[in-house]
Backbone as XML, in Angstrom:
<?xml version="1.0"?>
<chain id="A" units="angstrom">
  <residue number="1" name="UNK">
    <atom name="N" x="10.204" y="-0.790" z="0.430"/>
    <atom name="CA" x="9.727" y="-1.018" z="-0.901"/>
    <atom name="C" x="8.741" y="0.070" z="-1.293"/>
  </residue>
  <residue number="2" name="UNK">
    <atom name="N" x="8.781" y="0.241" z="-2.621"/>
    <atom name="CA" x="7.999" y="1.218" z="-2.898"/>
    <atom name="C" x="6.464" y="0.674" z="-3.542"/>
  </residue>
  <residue number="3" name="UNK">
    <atom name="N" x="5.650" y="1.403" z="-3.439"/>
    <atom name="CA" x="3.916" y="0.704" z="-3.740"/>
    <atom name="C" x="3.887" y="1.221" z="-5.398"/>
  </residue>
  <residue number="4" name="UNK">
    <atom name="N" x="3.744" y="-0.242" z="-5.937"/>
    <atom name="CA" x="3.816" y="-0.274" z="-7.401"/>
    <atom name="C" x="2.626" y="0.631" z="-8.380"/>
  </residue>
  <residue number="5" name="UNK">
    <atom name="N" x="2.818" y="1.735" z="-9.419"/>
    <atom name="CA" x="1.649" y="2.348" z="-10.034"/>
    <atom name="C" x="0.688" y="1.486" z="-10.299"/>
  </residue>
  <residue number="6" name="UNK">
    <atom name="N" x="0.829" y="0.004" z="-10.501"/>
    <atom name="CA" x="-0.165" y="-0.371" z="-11.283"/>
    <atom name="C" x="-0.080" y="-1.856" z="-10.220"/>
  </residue>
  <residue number="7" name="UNK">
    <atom name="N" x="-1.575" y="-2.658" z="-10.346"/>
    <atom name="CA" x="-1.411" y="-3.857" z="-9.940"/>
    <atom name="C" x="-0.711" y="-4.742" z="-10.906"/>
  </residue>
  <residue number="8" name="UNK">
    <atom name="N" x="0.177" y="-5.569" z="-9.604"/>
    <atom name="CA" x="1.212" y="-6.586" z="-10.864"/>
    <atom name="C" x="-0.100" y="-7.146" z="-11.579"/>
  </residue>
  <residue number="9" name="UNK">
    <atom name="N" x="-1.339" y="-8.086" z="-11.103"/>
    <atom name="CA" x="-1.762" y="-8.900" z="-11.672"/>
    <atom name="C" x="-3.074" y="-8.369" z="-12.975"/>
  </residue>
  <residue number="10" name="UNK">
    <atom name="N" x="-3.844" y="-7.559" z="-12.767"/>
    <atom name="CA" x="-5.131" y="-6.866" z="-13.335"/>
    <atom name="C" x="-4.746" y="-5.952" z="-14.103"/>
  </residue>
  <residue number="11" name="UNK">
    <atom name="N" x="-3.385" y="-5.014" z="-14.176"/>
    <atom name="CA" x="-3.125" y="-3.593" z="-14.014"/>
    <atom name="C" x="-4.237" y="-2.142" z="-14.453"/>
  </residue>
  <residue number="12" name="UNK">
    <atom name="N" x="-4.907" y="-2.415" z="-12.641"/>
    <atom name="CA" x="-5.537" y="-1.378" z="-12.378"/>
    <atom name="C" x="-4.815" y="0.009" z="-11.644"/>
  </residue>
  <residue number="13" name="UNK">
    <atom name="N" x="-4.598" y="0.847" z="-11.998"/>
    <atom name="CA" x="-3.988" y="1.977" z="-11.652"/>
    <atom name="C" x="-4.409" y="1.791" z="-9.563"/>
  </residue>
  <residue number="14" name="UNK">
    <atom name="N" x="-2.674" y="1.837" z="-8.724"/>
    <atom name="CA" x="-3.009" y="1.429" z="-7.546"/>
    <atom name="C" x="-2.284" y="2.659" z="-6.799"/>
  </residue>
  <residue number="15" name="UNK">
    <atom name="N" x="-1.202" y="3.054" z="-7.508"/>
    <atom name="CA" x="-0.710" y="3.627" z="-7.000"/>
    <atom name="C" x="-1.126" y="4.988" z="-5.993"/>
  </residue>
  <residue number="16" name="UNK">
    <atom name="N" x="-1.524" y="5.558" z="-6.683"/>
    <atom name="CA" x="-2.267" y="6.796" z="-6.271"/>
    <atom name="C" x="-3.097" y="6.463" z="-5.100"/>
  </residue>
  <residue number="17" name="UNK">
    <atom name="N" x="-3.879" y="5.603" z="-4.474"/>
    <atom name="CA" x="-4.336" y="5.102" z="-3.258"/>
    <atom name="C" x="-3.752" y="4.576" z="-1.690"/>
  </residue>
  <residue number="18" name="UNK">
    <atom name="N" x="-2.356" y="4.448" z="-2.222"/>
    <atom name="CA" x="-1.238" y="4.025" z="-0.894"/>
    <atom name="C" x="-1.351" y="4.935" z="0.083"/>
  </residue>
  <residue number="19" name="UNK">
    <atom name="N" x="-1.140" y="6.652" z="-0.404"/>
    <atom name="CA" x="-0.796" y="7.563" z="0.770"/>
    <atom name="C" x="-2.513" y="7.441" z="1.547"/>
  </residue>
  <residue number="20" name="UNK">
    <atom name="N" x="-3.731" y="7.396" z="0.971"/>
    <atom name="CA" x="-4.585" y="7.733" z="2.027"/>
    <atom name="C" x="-5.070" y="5.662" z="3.034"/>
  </residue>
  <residue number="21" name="UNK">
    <atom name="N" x="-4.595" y="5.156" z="2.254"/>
    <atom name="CA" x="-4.533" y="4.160" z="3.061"/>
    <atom name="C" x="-3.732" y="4.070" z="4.319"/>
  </residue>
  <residue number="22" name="UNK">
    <atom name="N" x="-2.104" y="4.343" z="4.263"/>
    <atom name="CA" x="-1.500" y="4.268" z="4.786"/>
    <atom name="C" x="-1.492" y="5.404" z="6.181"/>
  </residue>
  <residue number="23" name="UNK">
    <atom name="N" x="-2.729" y="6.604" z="5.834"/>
    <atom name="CA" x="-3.033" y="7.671" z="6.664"/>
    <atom name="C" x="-3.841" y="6.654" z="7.772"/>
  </residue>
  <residue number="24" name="UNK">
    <atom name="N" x="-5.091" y="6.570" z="7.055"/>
    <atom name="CA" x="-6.138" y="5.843" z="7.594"/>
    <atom name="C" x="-5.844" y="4.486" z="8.392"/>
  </residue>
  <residue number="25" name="UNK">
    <atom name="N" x="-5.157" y="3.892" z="8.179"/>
    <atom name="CA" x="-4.601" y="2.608" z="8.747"/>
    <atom name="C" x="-3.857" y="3.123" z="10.216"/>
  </residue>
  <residue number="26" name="UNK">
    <atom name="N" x="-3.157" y="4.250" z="10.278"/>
    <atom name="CA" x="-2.111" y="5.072" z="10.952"/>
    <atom name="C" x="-3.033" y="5.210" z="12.478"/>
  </residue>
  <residue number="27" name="UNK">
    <atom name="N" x="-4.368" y="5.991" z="11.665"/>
    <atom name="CA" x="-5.475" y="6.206" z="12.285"/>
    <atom name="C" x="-6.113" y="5.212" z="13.215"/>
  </residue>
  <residue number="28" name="UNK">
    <atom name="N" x="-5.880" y="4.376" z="13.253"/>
    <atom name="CA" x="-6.433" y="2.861" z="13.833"/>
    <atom name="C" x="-7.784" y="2.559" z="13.182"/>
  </residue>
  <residue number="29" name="UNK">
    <atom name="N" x="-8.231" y="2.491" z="11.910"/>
    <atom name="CA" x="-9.186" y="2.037" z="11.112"/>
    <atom name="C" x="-8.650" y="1.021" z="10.588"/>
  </residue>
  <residue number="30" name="UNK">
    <atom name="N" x="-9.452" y="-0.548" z="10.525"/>
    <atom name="CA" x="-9.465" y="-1.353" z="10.034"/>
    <atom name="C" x="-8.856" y="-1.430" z="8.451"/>
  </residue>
  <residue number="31" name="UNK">
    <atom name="N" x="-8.242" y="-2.072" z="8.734"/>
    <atom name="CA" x="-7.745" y="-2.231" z="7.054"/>
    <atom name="C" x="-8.501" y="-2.779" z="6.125"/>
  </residue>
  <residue number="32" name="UNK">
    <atom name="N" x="-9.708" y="-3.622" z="6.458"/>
    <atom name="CA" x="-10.809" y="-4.080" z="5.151"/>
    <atom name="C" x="-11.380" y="-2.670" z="5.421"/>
  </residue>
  <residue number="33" name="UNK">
    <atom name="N" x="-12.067" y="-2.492" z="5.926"/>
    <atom name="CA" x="-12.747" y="-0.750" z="6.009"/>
    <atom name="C" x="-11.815" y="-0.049" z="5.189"/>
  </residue>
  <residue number="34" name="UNK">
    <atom name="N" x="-11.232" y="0.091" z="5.419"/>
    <atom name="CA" x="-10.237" y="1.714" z="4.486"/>
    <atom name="C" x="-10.079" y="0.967" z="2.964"/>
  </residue>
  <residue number="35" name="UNK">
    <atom name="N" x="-9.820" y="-0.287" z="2.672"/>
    <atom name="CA" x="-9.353" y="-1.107" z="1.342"/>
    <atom name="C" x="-11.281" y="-1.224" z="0.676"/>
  </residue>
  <residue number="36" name="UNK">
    <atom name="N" x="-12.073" y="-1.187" z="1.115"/>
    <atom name="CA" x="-13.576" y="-1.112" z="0.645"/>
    <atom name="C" x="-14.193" y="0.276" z="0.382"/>
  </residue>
  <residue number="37" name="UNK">
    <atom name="N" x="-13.278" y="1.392" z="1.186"/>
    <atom name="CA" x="-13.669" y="2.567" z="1.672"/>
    <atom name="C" x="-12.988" y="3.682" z="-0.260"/>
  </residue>
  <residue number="38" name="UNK">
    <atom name="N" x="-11.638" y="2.841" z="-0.574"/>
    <atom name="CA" x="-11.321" y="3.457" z="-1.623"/>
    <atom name="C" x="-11.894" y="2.807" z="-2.384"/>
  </residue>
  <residue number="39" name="UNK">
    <atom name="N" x="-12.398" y="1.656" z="-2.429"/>
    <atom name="CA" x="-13.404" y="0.799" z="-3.909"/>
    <atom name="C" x="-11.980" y="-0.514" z="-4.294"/>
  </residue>
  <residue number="40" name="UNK">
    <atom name="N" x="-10.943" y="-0.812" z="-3.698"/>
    <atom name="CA" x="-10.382" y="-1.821" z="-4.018"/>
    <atom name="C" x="-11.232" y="-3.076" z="-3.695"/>
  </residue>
  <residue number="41" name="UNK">
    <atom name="N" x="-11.782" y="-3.673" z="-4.559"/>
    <atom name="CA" x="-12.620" y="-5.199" z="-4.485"/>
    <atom name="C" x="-11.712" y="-6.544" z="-4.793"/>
  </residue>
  <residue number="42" name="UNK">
    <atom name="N" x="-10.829" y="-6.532" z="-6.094"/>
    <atom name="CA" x="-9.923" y="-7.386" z="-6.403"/>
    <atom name="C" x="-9.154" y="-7.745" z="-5.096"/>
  </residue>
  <residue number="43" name="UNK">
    <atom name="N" x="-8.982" y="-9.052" z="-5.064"/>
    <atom name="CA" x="-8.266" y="-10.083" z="-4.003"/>
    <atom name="C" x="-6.535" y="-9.566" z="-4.397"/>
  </residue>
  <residue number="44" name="UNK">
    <atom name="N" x="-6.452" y="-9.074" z="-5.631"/>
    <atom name="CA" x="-4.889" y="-9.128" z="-5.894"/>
    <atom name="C" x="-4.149" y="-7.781" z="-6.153"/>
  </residue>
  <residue number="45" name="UNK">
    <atom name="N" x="-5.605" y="-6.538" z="-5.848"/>
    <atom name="CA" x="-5.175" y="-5.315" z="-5.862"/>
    <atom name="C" x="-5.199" y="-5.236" z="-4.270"/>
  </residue>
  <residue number="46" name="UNK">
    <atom name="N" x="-6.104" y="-5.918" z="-3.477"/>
    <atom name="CA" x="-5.646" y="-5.937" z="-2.049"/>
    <atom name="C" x="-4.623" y="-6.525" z="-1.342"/>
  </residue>
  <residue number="47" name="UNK">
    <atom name="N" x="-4.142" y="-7.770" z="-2.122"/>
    <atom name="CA" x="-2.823" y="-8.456" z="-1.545"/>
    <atom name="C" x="-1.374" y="-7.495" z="-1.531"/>
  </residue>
  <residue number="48" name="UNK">
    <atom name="N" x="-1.651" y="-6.432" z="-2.824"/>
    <atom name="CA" x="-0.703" y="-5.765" z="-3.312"/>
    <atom name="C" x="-0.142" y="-4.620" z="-1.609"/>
  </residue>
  <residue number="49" name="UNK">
    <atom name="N" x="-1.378" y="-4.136" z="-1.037"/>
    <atom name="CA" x="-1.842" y="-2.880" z="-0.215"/>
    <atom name="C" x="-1.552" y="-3.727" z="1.411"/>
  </residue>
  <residue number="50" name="UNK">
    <atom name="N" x="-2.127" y="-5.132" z="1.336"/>
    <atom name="CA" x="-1.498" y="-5.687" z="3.001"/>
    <atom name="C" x="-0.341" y="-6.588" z="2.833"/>
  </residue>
  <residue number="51" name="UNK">
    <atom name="N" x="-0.042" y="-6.683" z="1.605"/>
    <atom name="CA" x="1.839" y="-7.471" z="1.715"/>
    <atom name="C" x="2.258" y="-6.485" z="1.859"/>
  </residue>
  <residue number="52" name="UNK">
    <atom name="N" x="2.334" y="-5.216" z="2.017"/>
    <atom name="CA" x="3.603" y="-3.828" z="1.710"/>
    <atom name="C" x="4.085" y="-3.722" z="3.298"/>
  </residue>
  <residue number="53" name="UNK">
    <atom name="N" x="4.993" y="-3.431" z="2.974"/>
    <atom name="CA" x="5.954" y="-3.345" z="4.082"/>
    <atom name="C" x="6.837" y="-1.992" z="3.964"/>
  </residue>
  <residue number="54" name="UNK">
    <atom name="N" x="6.438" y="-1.214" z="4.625"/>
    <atom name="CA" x="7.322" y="-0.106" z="4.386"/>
    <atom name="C" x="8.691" y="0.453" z="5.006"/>
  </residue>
  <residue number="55" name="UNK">
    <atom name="N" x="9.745" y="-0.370" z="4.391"/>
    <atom name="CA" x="11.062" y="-0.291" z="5.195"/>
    <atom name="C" x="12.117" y="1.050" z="4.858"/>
  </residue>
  <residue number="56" name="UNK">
    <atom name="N" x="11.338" y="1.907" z="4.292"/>
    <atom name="CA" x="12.383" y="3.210" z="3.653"/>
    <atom name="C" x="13.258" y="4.064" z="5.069"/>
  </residue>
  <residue number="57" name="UNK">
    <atom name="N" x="12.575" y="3.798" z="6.397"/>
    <atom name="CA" x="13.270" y="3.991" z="7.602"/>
    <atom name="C" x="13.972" y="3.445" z="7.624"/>
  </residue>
  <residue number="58" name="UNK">
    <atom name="N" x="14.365" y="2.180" z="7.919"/>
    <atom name="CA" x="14.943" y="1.837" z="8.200"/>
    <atom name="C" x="16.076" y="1.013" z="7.021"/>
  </residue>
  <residue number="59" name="UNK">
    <atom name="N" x="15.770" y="1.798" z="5.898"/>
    <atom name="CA" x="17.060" y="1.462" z="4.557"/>
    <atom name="C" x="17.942" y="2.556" z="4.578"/>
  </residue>
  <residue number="60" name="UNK">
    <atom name="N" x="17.356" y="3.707" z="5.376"/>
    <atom name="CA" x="18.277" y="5.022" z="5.183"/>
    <atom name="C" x="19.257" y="4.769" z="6.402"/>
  </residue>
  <residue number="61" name="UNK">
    <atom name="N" x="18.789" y="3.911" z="7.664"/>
    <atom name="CA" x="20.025" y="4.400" z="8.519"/>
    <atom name="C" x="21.039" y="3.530" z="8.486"/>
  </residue>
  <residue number="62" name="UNK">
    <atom name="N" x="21.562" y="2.787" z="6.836"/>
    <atom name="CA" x="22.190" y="2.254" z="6.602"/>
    <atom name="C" x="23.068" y="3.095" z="5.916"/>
  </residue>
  <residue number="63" name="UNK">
    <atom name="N" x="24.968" y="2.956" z="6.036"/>
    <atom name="CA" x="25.751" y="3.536" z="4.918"/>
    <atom name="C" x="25.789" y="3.223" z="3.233"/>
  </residue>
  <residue number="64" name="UNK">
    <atom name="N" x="25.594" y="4.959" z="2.686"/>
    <atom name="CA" x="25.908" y="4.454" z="1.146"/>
    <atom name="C" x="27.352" y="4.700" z="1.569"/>
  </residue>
  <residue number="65" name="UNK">
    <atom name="N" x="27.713" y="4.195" z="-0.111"/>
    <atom name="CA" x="29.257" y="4.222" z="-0.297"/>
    <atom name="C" x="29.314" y="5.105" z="-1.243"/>
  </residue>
</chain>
């Protein structure tokens, strides 16, 4: 899935914050640390950042037609 520009619920611009989260997290830093560290405070701009699931690996080693 891809990380939405905007929060579904507030729409505060989110997008732009995924790639250094997803660095930092990589990193073994706490995920409230790195989600406080960019200024996300909202409960529903953070639900957006720890529901994501990033399956684009494993959608590609499937056949298109």
């Amino acid at each position: 899935m891809i990380i939405p520009v905007r929060c579904i619920s507030c729409g505060k611009p989110i997008g732009h914050l995924w790639e250094h989260f997803k660095d930092k997290t990589k990193e073994g830093v706490d995920s409230k640390e790195v989600l406080d560290e960019i200024g996300l405070e909202r409960y529903c701009c953070r639900s957006v950042f720890l529901g994501q699931v990033d399956t684009l690996e494993l959608v590609n080693k499937f056949k298109k037609f």
